[in-house]
HTML snippet that shows the backbone in 3Dmol.js (N, CA, C, O; Angstrom):
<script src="https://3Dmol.org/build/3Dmol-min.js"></script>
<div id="view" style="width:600px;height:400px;position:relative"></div>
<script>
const pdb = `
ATOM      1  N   UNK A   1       7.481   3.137 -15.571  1.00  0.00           N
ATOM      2  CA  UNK A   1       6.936   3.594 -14.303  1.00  0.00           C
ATOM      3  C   UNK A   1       8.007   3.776 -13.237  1.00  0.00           C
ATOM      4  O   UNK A   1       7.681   4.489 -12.287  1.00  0.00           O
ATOM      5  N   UNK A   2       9.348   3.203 -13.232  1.00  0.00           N
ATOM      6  CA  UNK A   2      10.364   3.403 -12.404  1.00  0.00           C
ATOM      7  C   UNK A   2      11.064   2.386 -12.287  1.00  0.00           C
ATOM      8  O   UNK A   2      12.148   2.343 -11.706  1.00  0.00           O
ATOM      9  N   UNK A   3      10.570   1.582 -12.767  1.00  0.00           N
ATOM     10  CA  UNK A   3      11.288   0.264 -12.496  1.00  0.00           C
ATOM     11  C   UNK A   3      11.330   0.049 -10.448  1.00  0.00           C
ATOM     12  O   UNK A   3      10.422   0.238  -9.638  1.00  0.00           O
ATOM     13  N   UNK A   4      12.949  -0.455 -10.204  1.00  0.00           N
ATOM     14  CA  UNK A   4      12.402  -0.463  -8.862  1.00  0.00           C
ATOM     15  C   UNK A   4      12.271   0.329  -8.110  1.00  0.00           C
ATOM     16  O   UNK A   4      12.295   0.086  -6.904  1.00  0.00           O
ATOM     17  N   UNK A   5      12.100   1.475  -8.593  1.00  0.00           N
ATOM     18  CA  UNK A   5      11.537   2.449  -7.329  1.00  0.00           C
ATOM     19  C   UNK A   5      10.090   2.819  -7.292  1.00  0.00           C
ATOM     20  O   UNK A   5       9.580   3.658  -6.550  1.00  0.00           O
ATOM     21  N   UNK A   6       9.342   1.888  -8.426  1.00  0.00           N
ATOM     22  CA  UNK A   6       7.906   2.283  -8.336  1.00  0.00           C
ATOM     23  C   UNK A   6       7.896   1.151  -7.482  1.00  0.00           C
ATOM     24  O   UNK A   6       7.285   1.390  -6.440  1.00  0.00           O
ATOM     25  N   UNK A   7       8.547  -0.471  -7.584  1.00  0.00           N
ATOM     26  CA  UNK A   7       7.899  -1.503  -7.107  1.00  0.00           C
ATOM     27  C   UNK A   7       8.065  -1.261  -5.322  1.00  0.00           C
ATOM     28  O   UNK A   7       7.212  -1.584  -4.496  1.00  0.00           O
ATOM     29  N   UNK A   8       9.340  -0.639  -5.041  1.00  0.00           N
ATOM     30  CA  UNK A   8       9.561  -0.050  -4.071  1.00  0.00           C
ATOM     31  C   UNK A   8       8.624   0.408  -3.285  1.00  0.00           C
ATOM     32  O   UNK A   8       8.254  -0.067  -2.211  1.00  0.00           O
ATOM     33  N   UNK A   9       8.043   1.823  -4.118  1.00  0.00           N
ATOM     34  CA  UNK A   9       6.959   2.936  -3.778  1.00  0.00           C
ATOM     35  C   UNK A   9       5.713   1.509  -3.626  1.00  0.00           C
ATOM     36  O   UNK A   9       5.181   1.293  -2.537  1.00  0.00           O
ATOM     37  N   UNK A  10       5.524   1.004  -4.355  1.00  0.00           N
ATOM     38  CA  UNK A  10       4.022   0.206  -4.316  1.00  0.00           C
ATOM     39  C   UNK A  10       3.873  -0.845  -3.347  1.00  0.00           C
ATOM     40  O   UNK A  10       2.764  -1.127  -2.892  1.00  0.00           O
ATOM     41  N   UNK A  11       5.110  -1.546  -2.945  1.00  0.00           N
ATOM     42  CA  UNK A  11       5.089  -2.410  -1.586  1.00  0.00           C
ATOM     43  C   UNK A  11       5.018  -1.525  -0.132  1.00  0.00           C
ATOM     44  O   UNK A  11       4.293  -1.811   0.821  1.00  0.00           O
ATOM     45  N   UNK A  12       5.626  -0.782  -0.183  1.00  0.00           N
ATOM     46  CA  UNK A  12       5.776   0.116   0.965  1.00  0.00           C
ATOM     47  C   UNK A  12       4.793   1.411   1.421  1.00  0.00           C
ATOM     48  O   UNK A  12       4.562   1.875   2.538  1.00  0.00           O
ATOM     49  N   UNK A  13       4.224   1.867  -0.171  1.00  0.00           N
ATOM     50  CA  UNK A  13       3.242   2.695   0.235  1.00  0.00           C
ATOM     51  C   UNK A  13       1.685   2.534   0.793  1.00  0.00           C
ATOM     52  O   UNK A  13       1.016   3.438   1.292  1.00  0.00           O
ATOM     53  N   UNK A  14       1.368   1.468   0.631  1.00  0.00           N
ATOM     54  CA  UNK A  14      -0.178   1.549   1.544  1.00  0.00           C
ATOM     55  C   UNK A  14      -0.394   2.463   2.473  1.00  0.00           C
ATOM     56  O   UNK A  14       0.558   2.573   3.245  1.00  0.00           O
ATOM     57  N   UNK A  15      -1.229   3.112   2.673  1.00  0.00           N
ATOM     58  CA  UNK A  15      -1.640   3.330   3.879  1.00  0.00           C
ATOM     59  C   UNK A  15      -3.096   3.816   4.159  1.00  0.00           C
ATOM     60  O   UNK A  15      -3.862   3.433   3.275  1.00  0.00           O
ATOM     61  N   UNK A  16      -3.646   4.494   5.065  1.00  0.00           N
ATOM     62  CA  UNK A  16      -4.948   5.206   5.230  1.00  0.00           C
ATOM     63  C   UNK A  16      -5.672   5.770   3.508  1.00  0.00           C
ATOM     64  O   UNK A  16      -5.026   5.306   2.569  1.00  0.00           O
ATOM     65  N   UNK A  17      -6.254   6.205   3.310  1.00  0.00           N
ATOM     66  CA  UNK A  17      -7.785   6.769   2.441  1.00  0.00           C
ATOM     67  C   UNK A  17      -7.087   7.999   3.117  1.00  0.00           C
ATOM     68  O   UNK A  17      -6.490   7.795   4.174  1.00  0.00           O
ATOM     69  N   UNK A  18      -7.122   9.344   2.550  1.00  0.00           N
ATOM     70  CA  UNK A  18      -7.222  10.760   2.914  1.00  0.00           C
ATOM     71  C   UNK A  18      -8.585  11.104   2.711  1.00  0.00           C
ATOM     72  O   UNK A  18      -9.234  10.892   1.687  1.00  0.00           O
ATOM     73  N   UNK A  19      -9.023  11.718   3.890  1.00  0.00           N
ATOM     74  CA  UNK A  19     -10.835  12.329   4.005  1.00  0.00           C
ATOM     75  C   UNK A  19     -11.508  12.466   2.754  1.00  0.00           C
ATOM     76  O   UNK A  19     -11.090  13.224   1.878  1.00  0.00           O
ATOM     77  N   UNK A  20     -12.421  11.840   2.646  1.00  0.00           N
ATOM     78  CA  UNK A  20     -13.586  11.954   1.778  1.00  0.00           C
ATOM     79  C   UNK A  20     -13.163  10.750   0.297  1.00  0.00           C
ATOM     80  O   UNK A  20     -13.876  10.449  -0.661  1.00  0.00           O
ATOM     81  N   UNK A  21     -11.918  10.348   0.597  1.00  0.00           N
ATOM     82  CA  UNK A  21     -11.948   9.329  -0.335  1.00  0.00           C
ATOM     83  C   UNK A  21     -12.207   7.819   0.123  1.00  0.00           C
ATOM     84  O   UNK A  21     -11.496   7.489   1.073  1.00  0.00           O
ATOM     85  N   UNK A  22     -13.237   6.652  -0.440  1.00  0.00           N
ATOM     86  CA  UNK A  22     -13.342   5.516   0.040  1.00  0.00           C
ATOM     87  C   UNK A  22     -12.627   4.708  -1.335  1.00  0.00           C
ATOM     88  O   UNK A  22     -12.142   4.987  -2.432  1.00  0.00           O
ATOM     89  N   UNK A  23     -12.909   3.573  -0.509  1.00  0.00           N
ATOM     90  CA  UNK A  23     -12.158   2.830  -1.201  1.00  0.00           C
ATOM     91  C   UNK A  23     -13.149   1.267  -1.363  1.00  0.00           C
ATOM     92  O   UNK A  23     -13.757   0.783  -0.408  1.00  0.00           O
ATOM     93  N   UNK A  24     -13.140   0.879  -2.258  1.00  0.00           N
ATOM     94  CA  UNK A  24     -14.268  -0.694  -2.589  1.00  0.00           C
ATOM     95  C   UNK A  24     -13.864  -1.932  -1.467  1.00  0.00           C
ATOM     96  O   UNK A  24     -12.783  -2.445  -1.759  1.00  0.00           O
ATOM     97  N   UNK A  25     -14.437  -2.450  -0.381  1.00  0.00           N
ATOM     98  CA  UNK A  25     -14.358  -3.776   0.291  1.00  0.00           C
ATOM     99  C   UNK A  25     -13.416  -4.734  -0.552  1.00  0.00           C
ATOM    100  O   UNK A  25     -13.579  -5.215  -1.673  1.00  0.00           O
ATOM    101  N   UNK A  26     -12.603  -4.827   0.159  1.00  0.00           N
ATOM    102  CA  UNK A  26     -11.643  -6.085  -0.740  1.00  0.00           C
ATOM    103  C   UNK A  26     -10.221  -5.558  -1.565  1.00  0.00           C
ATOM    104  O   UNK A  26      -9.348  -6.358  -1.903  1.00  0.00           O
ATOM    105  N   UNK A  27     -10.133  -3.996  -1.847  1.00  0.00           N
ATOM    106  CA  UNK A  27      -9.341  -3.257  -1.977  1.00  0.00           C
ATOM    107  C   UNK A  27      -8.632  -2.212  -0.734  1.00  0.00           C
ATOM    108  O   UNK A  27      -9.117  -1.845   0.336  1.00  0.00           O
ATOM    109  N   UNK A  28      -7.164  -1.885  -1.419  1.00  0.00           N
ATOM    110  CA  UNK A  28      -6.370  -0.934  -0.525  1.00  0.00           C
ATOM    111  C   UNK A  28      -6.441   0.191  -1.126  1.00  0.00           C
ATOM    112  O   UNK A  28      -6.785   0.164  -2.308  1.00  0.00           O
ATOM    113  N   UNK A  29      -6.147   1.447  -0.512  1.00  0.00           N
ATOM    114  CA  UNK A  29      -5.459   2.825  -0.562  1.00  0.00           C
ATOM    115  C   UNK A  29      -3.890   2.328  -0.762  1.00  0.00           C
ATOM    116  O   UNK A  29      -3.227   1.778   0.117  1.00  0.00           O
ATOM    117  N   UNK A  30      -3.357   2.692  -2.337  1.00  0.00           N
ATOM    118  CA  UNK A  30      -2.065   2.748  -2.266  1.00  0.00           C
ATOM    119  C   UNK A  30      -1.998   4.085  -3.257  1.00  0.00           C
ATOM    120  O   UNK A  30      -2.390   3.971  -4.418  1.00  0.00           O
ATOM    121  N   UNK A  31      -1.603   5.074  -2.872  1.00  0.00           N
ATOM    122  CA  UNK A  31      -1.443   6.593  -3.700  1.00  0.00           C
ATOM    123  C   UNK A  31      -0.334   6.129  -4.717  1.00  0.00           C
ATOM    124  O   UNK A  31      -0.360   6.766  -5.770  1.00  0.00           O
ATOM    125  N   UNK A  32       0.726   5.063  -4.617  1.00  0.00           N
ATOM    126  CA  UNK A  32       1.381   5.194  -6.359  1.00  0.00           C
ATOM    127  C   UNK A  32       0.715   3.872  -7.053  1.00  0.00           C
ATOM    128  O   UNK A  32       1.485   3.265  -7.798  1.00  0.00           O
ATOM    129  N   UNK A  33      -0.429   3.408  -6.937  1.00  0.00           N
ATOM    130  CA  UNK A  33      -0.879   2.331  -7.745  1.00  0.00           C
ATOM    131  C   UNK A  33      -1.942   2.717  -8.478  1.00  0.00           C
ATOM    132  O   UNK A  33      -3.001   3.079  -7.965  1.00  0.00           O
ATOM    133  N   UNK A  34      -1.713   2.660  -9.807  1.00  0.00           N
ATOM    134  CA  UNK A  34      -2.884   3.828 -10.902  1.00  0.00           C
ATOM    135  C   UNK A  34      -3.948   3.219 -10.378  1.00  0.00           C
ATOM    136  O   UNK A  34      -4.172   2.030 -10.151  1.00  0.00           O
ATOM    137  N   UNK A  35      -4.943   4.755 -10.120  1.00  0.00           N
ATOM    138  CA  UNK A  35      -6.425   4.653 -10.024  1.00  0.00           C
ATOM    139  C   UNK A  35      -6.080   4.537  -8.126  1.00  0.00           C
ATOM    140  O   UNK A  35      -6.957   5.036  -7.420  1.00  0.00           O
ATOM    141  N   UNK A  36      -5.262   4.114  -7.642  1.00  0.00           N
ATOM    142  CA  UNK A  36      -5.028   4.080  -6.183  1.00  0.00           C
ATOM    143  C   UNK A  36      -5.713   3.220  -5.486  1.00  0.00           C
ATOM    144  O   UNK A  36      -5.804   3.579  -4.312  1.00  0.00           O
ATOM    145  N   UNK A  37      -6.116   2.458  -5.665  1.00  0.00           N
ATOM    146  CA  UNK A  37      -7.047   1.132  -4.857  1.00  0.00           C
ATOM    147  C   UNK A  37      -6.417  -0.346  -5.721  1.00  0.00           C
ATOM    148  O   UNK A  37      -6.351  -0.397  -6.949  1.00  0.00           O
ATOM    149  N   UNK A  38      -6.140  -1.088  -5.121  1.00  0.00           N
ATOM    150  CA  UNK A  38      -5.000  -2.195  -5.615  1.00  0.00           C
ATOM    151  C   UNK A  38      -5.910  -3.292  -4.581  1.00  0.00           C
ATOM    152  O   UNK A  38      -6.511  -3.103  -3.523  1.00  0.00           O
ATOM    153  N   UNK A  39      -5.684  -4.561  -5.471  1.00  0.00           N
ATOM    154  CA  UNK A  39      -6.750  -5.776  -4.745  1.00  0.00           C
ATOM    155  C   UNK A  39      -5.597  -6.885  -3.744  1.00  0.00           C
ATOM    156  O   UNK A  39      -5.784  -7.675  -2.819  1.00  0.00           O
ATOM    157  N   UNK A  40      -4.545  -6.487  -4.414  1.00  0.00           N
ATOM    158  CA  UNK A  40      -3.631  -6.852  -3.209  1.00  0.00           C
ATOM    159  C   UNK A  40      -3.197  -6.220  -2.197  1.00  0.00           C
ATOM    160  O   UNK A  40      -2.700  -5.101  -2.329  1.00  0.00           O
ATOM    161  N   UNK A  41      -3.336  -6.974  -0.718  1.00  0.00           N
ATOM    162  CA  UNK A  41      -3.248  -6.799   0.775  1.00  0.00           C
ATOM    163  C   UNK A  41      -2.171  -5.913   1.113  1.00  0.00           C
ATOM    164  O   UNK A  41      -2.247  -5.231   0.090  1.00  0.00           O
ATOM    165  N   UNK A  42      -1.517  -5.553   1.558  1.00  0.00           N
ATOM    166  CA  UNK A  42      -0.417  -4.886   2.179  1.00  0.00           C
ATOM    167  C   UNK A  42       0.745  -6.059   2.763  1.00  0.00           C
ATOM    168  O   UNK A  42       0.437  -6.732   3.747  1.00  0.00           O
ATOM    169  N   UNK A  43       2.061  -6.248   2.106  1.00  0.00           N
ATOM    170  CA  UNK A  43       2.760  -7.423   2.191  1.00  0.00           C
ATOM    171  C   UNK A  43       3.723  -7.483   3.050  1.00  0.00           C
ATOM    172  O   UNK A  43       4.379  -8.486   3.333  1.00  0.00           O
ATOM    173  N   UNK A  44       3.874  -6.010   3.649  1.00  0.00           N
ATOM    174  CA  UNK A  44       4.773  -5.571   5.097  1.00  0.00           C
ATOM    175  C   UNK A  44       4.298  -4.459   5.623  1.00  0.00           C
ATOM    176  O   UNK A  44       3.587  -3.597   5.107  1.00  0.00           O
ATOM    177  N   UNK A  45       4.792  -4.545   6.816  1.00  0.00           N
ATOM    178  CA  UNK A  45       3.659  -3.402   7.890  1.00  0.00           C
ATOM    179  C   UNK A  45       4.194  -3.528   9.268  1.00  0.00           C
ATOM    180  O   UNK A  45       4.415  -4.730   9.422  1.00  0.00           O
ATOM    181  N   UNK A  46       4.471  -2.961  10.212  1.00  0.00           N
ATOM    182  CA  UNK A  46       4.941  -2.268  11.262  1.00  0.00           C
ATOM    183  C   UNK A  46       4.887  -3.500  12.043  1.00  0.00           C
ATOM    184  O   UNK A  46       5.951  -4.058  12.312  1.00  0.00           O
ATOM    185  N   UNK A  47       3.334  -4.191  12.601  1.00  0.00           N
ATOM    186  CA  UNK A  47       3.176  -5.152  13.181  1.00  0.00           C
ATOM    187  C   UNK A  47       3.445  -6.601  13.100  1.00  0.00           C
ATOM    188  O   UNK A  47       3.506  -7.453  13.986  1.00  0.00           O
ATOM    189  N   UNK A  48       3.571  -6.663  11.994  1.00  0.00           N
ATOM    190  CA  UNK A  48       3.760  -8.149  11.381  1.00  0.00           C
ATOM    191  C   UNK A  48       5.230  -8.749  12.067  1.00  0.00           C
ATOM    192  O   UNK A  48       5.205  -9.859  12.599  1.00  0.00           O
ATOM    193  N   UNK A  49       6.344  -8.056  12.029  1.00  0.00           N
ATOM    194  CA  UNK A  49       7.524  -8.381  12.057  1.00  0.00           C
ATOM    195  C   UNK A  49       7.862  -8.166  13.724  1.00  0.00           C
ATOM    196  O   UNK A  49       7.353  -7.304  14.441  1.00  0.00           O
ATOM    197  N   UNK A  50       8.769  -9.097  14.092  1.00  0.00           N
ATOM    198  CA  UNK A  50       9.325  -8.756  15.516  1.00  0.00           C
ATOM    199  C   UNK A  50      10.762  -9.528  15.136  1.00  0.00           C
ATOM    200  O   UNK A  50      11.105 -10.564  14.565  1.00  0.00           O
ATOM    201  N   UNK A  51      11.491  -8.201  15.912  1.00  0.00           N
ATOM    202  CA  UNK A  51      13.092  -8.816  15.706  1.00  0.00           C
ATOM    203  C   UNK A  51      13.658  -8.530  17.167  1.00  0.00           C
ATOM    204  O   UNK A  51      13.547  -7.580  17.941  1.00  0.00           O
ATOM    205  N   UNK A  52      14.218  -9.579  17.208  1.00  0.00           N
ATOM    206  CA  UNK A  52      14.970  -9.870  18.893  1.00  0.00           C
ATOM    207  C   UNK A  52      16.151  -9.294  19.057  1.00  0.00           C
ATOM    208  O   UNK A  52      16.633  -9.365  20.188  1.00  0.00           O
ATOM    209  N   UNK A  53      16.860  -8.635  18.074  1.00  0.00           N
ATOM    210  CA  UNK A  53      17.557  -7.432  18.676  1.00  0.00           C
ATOM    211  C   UNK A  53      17.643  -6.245  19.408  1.00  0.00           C
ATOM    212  O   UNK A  53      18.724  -5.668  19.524  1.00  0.00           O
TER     213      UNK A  53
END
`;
const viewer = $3Dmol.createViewer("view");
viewer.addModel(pdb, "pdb");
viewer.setStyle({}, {cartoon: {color: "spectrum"}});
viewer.zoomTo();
viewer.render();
</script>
């Protein structure tokens, strides 16, 4: 599957559902995780982090 550039693609890619696709309560939208709905959370993200530089 890519080794680390899928694990890459699969931590980093979450994001939104594109129109008309849902997704099951308790699952994510990740477009490189087969079938695209993955039961694990999103493990980095814009807000989470604050750096004092």
């Amino acid at each position: 599957h890519g080794g680390e550039d899928y694990v890459f693609s699969l931590l980093t890619g979450y994001c939104d559902p594109p129109a008309g696709v849902s997704v099951r309560e308790g699952l994510y939208y990740n477009p490189y995780f087969p079938g695209q709905a993955i039961g694990m959370a999103p493990p980095i993200y814009n807000e989470v982090l604050e750096y004092e530089d």
